[in-house]
Backbone as JSON Lines, residues from 0, in Angstrom:
{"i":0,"aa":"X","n":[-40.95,19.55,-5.15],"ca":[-40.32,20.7,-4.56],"c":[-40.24,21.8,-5.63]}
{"i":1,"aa":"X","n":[-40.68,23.14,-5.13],"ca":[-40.61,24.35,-6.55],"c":[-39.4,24.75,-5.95]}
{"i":2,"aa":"X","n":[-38.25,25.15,-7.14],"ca":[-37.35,25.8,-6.81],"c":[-37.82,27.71,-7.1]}
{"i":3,"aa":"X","n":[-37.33,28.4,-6.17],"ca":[-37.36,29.9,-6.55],"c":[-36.31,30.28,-7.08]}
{"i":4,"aa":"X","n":[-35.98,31.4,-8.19],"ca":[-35.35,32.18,-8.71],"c":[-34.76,32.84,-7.27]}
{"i":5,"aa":"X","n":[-33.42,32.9,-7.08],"ca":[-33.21,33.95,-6.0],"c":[-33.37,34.92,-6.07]}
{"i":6,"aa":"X","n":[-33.2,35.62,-7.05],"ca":[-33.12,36.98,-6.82],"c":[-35.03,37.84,-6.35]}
{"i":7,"aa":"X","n":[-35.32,36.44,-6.35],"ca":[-37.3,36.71,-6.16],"c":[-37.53,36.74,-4.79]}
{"i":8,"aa":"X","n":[-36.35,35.97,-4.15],"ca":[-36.85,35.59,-2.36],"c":[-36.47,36.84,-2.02]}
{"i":9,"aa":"X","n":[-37.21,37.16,-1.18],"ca":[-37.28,38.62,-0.11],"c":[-36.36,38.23,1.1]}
{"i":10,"aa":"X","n":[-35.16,39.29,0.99],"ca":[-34.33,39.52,2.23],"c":[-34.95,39.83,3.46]}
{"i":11,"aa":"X","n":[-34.53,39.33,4.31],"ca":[-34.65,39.8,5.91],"c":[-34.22,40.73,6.41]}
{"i":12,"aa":"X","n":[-35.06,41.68,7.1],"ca":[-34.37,43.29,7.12],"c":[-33.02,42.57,8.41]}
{"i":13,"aa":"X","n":[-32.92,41.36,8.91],"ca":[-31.94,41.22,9.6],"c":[-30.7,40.59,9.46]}
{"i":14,"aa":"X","n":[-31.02,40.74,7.99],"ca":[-29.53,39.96,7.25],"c":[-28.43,41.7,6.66]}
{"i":15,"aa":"X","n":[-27.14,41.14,7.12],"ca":[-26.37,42.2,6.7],"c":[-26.67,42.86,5.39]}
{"i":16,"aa":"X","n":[-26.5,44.01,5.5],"ca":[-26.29,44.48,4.34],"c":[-25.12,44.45,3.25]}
{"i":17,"aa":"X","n":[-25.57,44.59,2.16],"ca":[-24.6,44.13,1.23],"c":[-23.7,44.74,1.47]}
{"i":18,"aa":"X","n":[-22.49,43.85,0.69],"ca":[-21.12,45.18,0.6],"c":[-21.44,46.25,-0.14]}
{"i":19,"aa":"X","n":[-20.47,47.61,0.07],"ca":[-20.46,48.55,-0.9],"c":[-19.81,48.2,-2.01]}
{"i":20,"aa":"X","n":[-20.3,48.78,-3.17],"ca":[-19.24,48.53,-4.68],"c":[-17.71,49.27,-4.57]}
{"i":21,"aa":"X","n":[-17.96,49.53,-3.81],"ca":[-15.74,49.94,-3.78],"c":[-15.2,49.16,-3.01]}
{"i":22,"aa":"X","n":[-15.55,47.87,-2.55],"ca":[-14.98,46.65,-2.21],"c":[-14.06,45.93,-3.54]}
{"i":23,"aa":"X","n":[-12.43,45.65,-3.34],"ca":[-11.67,45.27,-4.16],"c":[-12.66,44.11,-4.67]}
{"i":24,"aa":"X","n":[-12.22,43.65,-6.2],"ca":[-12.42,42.72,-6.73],"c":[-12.12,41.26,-5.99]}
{"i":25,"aa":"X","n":[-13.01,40.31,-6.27],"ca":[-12.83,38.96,-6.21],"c":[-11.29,38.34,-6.17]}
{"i":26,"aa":"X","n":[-10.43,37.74,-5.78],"ca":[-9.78,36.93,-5.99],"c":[-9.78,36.0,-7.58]}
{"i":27,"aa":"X","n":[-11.22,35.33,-7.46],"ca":[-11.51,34.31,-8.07],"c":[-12.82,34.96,-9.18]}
{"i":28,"aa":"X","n":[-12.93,34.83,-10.34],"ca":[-13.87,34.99,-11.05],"c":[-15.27,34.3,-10.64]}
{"i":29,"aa":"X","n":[-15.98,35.09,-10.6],"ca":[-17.38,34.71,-9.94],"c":[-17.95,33.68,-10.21]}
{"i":30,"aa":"X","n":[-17.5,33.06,-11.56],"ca":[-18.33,32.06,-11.42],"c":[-17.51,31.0,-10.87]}
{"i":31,"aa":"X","n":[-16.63,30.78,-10.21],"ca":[-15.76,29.51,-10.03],"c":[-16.62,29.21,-8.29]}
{"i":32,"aa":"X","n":[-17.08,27.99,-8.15],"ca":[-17.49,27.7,-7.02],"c":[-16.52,27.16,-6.39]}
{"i":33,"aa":"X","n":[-16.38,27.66,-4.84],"ca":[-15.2,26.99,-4.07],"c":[-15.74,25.85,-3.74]}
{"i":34,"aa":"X","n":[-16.95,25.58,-3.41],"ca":[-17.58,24.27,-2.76],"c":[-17.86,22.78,-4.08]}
{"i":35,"aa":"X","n":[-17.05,23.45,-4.57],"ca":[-17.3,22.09,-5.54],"c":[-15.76,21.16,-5.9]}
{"i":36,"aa":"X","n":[-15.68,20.39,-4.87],"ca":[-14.35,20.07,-4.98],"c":[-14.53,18.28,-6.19]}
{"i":37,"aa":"X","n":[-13.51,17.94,-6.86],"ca":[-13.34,17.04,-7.97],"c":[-14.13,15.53,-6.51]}
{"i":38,"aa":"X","n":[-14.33,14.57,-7.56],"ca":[-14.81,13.37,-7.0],"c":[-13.55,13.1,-6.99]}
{"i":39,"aa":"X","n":[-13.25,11.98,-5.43],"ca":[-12.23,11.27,-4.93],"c":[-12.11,9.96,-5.74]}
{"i":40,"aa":"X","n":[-10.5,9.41,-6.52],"ca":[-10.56,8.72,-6.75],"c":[-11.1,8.49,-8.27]}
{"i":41,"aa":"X","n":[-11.28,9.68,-9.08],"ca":[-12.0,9.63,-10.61],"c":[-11.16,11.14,-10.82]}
{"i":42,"aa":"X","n":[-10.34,11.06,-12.37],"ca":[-9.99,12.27,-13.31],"c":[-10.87,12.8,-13.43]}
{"i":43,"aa":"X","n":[-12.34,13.1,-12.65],"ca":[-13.14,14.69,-12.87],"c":[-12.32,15.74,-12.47]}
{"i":44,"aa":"X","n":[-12.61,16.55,-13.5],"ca":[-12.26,18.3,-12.94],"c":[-13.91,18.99,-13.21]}
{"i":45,"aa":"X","n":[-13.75,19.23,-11.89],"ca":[-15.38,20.28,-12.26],"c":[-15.35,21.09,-13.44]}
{"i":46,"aa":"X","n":[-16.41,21.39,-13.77],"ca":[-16.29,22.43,-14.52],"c":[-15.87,23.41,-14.35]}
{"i":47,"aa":"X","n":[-16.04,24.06,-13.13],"ca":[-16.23,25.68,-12.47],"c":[-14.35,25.62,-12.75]}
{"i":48,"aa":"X","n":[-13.94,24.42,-11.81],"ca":[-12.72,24.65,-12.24],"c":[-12.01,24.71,-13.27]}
{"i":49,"aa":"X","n":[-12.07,24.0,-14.36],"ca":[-11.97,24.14,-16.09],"c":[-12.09,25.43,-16.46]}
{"i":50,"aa":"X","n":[-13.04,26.01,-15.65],"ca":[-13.69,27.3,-16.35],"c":[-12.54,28.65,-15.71]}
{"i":51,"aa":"X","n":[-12.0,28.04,-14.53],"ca":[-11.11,29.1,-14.09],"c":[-9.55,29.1,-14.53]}
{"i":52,"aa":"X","n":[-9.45,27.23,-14.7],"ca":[-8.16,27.53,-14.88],"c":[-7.55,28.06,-16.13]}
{"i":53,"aa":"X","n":[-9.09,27.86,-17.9],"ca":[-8.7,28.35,-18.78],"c":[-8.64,29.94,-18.73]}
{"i":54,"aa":"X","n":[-9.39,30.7,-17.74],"ca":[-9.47,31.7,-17.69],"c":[-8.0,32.81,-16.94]}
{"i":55,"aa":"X","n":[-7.54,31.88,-16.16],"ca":[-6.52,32.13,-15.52],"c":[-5.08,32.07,-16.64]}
{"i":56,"aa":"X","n":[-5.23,31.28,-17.18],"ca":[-3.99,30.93,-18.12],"c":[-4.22,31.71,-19.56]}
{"i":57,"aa":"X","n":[-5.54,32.48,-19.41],"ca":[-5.62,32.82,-20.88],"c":[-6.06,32.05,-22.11]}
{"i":58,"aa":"X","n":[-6.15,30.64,-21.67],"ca":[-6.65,29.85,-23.23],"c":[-5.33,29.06,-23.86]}
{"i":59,"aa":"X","n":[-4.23,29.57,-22.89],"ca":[-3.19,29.15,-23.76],"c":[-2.15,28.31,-22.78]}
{"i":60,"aa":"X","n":[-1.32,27.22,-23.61],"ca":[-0.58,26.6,-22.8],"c":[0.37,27.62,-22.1]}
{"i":61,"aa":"X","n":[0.68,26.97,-20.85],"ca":[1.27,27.65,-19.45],"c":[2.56,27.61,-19.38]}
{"i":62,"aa":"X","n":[3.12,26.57,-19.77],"ca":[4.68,25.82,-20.0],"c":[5.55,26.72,-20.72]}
{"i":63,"aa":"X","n":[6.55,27.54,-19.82],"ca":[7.91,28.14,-20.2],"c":[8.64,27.42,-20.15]}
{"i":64,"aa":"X","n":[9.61,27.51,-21.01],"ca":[11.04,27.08,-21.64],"c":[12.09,27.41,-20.89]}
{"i":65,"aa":"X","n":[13.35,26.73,-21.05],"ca":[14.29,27.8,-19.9],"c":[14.48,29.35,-20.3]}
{"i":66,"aa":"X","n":[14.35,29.69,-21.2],"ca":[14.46,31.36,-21.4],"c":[13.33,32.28,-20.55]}
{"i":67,"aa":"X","n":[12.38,31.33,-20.31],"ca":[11.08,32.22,-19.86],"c":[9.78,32.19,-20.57]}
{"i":68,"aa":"X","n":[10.17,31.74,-21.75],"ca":[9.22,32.08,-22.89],"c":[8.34,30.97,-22.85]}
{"i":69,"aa":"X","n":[6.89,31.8,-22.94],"ca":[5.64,30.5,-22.48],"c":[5.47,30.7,-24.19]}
{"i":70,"aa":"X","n":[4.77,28.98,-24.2],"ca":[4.67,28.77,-25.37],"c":[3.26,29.41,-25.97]}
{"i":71,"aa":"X","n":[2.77,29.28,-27.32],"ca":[2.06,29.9,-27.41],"c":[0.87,29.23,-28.06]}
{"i":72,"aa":"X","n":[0.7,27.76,-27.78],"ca":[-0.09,26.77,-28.07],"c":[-1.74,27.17,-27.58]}
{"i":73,"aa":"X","n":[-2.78,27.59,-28.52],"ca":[-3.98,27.52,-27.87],"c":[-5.02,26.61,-28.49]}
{"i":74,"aa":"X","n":[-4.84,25.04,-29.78],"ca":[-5.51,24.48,-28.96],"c":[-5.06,23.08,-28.92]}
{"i":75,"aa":"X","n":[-5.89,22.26,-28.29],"ca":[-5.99,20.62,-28.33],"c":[-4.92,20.58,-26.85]}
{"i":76,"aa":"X","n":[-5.75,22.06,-25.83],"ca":[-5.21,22.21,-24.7],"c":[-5.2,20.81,-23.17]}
{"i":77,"aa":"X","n":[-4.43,20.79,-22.36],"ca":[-5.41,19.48,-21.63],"c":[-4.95,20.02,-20.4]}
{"i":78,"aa":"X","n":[-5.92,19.59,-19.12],"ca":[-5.12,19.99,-18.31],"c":[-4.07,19.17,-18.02]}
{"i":79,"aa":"X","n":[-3.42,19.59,-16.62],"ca":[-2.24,19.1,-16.11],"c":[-2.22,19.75,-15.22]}
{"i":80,"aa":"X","n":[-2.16,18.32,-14.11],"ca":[-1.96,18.56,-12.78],"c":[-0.22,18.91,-12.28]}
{"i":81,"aa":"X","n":[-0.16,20.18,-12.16],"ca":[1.33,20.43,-11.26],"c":[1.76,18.86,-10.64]}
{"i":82,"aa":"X","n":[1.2,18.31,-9.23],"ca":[1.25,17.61,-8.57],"c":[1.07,16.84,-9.08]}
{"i":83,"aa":"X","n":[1.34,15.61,-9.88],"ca":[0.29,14.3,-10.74],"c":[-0.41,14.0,-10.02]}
{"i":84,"aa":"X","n":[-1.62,13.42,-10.64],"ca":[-2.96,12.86,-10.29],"c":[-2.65,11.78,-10.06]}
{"i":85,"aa":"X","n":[-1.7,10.61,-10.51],"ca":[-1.5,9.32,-10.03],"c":[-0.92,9.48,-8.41]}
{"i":86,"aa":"X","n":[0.01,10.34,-8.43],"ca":[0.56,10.38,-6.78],"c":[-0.34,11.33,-5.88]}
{"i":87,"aa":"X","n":[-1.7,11.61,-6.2],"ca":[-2.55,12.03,-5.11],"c":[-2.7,13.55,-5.25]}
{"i":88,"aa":"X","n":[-2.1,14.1,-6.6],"ca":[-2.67,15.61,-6.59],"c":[-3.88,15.57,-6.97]}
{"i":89,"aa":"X","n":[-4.73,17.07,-6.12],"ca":[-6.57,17.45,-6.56],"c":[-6.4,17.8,-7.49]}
{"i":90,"aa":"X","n":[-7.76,17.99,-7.9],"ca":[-8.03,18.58,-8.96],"c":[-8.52,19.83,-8.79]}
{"i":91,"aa":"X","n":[-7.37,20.66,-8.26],"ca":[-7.72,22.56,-7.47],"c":[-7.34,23.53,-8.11]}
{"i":92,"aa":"X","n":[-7.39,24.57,-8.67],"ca":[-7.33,25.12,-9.41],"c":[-5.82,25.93,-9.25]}
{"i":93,"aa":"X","n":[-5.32,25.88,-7.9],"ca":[-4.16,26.02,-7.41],"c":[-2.98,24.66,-8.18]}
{"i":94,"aa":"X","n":[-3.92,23.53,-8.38],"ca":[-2.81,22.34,-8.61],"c":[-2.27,22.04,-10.37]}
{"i":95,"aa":"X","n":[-3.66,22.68,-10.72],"ca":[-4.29,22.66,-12.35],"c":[-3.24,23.92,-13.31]}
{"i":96,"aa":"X","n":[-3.29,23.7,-14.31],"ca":[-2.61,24.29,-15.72],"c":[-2.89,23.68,-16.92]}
{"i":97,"aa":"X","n":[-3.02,24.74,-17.77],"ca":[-3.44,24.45,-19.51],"c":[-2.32,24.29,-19.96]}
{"i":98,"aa":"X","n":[-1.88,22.74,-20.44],"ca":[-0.71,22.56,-21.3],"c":[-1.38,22.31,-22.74]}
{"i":99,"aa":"X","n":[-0.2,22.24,-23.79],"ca":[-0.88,21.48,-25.58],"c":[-0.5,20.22,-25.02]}
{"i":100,"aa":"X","n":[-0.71,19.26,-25.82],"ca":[-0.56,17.85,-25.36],"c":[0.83,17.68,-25.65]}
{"i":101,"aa":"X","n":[1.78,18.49,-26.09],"ca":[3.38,17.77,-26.23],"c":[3.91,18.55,-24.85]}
{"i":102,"aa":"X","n":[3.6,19.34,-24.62],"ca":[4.25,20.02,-22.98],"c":[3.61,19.18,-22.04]}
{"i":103,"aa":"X","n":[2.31,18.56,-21.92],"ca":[1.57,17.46,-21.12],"c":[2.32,15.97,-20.87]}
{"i":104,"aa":"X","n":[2.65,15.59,-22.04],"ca":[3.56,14.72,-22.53],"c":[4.8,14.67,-21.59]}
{"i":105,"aa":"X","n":[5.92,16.17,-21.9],"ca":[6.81,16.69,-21.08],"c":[6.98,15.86,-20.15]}
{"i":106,"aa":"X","n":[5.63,16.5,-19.23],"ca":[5.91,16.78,-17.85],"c":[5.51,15.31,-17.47]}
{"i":107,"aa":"X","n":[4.97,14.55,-18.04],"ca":[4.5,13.02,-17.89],"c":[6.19,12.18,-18.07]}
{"i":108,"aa":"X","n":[6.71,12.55,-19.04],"ca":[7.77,12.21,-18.93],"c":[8.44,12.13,-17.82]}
{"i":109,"aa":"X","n":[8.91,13.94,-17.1],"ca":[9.78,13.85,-16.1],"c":[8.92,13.55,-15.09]}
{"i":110,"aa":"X","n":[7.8,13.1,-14.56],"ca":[7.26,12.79,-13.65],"c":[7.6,11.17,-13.7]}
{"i":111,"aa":"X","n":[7.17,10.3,-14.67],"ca":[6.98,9.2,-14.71],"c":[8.46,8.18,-15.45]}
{"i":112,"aa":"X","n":[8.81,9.3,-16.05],"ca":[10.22,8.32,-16.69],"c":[9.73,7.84,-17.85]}
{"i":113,"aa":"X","n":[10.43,8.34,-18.9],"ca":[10.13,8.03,-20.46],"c":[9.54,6.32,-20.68]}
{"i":114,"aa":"X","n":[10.34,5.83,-20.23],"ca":[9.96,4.35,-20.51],"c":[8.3,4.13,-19.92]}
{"i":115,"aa":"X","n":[8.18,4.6,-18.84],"ca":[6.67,4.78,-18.56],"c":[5.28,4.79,-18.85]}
{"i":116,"aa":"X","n":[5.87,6.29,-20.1],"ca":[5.28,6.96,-20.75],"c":[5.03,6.33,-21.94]}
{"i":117,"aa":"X","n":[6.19,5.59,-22.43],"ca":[6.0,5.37,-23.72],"c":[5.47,3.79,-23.8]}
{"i":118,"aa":"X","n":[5.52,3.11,-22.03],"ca":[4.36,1.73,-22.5],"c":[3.03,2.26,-22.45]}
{"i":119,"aa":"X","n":[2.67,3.32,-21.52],"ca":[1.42,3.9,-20.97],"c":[0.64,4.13,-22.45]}
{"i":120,"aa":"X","n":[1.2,5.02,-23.49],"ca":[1.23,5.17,-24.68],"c":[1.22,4.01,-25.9]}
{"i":121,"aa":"X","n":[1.66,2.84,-25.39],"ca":[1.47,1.89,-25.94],"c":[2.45,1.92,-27.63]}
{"i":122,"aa":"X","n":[3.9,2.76,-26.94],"ca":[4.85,2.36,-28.21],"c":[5.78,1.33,-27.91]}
{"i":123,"aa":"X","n":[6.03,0.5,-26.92],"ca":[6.21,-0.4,-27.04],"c":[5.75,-1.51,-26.59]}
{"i":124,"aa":"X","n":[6.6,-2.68,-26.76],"ca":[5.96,-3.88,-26.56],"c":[6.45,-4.79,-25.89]}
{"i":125,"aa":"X","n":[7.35,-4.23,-24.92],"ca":[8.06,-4.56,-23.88],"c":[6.6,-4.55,-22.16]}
{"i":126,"aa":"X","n":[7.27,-5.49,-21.04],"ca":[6.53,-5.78,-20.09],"c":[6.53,-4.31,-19.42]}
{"i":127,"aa":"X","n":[5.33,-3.72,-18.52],"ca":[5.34,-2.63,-17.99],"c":[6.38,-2.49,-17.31]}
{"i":128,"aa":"X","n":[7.13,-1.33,-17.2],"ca":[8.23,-1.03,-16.36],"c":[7.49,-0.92,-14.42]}
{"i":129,"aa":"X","n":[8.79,-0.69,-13.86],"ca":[8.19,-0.39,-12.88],"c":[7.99,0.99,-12.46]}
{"i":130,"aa":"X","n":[7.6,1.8,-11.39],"ca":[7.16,3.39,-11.61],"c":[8.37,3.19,-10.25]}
{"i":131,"aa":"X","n":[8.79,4.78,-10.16],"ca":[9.86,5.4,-9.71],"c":[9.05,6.09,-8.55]}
């Protein structure tokens, strides 16, 4: 099968015409594909989405403090699912955020309960707890 360059295939004089350029901006940065949703059942995050949510957050962890104040961690970023990924959140760019790994940590905490966290982590050496 040859693939073509699109921009080489010849339009159909019966396909709409393009928008005009004074059409508001995108929502979404162009390159983020909506049709590419994460594999069911596997921690993939597409790329496209990676690519939006660092772009959305700036590069930098997302996580405010109670004052308001977002921290200002940019790197050894990870994501983090709003929703956890163990209880069935996607991987959508709506669900997604750039934390540093101690605000990741955080929120693993209050999601999962320290003791959780810290067999998951493997600091102790006690039998797995049970999950909440």
């Amino acid at each position: 099968m040859v693939r073509k360059n699109p921009a080489s295939v010849p339009v159909p004089a019966s396909d709409p015409a393009p928008a005009p350029a004074s059409d508001p901006a995108p929502a979404q940065p162009l390159h983020v594909v909506a049709t590419a949703p994460a594999r069911r059942g596997t921690r993939h995050i597409p790329a496209s989405v990676r690519r939006a949510v660092f772009d959305r957050d700036g590069g930098r962890c997302s996580y405010r403090d109670d004052r308001g104040e977002r921290c200002r961690e940019t790197l050894g970023l990870e994501a983090h699912h709003r929703h956890a990924h163990a209880l069935g959140g996607p991987a959508t760019l709506d669900n997604l955020e750039l934390r540093c790994r101690a605000h990741n940590t955080l929120a693993a905490e209050r999601d999962f309960g320290l003791e959780y966290t810290d067999f998951a982590r493997g600091v102790t050496d006690r039998a797995a707890p049970e999950r909440r």
